[in-house]
Residue frames relative to the residue before (quaternion, step in Angstrom):
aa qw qx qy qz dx dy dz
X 1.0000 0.0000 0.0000 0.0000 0.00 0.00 0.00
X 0.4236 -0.7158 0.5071 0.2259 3.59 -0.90 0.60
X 0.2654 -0.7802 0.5575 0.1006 3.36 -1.02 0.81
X 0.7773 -0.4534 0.1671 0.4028 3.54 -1.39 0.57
X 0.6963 0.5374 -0.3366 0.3363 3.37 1.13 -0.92
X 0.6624 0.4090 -0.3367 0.5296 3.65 1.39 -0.67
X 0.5680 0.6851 -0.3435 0.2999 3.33 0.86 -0.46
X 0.4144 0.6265 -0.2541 0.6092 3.33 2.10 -1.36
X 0.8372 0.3450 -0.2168 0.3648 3.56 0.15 -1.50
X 0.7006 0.4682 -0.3355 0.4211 3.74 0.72 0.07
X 0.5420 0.4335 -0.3765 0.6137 3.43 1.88 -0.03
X 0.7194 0.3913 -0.3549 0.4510 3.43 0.44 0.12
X 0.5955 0.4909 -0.4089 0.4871 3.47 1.10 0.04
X 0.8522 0.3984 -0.3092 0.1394 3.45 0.92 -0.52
X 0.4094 0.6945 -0.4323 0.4040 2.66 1.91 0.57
X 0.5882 0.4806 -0.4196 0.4969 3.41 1.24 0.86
X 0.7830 0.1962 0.0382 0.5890 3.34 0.79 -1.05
X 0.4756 -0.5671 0.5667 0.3621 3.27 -1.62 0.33
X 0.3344 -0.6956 0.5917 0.2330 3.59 -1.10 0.59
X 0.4747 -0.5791 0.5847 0.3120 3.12 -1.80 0.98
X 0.7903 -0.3035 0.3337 0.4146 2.73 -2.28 0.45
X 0.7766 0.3480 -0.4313 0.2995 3.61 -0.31 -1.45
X 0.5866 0.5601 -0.4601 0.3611 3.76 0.92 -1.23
X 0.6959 0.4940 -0.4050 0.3280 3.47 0.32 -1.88
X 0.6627 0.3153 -0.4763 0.4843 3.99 0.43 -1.10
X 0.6018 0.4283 -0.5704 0.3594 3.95 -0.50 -0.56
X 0.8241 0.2932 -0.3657 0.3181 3.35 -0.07 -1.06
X 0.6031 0.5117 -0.4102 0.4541 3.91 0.72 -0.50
X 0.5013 0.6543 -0.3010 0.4796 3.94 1.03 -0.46
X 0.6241 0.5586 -0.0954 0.5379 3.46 1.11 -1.27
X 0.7488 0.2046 -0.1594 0.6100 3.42 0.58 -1.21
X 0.3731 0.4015 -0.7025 0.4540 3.77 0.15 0.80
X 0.9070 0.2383 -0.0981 0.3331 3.67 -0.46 -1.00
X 0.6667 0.5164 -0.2330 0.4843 3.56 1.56 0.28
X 0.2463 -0.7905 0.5537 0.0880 3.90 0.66 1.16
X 0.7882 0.3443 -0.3304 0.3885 3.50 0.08 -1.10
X 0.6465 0.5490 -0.2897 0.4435 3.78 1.21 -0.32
X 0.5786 0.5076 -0.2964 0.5655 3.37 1.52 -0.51
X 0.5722 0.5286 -0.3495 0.5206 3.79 1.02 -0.45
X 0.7845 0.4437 -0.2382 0.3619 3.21 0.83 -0.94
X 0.7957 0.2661 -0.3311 0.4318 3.29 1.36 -0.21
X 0.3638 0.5962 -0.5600 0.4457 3.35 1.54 0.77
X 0.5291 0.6694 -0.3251 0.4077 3.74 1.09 -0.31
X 0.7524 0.3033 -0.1542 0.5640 3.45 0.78 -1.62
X 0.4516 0.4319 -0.5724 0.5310 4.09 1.00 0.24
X 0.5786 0.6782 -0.3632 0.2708 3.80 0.20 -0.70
X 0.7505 0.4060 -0.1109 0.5096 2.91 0.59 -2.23
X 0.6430 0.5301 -0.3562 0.4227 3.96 1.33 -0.85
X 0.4212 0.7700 -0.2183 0.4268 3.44 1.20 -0.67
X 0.6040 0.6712 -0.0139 0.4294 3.15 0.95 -2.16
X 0.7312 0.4724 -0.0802 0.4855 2.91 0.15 -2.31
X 0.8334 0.2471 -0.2103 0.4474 3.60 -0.12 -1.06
X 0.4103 0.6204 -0.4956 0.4486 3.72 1.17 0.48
X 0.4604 0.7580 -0.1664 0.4310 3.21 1.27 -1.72
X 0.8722 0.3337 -0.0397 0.3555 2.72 -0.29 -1.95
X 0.7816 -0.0839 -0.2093 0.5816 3.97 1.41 0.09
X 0.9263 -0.3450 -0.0327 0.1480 2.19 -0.45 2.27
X 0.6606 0.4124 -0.2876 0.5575 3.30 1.71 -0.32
X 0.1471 0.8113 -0.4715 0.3129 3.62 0.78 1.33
X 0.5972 0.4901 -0.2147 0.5975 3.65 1.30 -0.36
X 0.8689 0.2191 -0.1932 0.3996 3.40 0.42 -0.89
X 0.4386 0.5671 -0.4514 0.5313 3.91 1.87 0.95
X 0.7212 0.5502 -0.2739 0.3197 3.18 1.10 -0.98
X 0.8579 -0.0390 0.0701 0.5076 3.10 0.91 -1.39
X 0.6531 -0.2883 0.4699 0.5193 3.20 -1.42 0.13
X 0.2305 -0.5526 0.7439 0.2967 3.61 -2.21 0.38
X 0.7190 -0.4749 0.3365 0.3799 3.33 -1.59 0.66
X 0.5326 0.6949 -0.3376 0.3457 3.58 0.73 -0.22
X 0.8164 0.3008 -0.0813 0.4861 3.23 1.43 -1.60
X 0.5102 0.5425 -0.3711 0.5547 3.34 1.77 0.45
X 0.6177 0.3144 -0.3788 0.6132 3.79 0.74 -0.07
């Protein structure tokens, strides 16, 4: 069974790559019964999310409110 520390390390890998079969069941197995690992990788979708907002150009208008919608 996989523990938290690979479990960390296979949600961060796949926001590079597609995971194989054995990784993808271990690590989705894990997050059934692991909350604090499922937080974490609803986090690192987020921050990847983010990043590629960033990255074209629409990196201002994911992040924050425009001054318009804050007054």
């Amino acid at each position: 069974m996989l523990n938290c520390t690979g479990a960390t390390e296979l949600c961060s890998l796949e926001m590079e790559r597609k995971l194989n079969l054995r990784e993808d069941v271990s690590l989705k197995t894990h997050l059934m019964i692991c909350t604090g690992c499922m937080n974490f990788r609803k986090q690192m979708q987020g921050l990847h999310q983010m990043m590629q907002a960033y990255a074209e150009g629409r990196g201002e208008s994911a992040s924050a409110p425009n001054q318009s919608e804050r007054d």
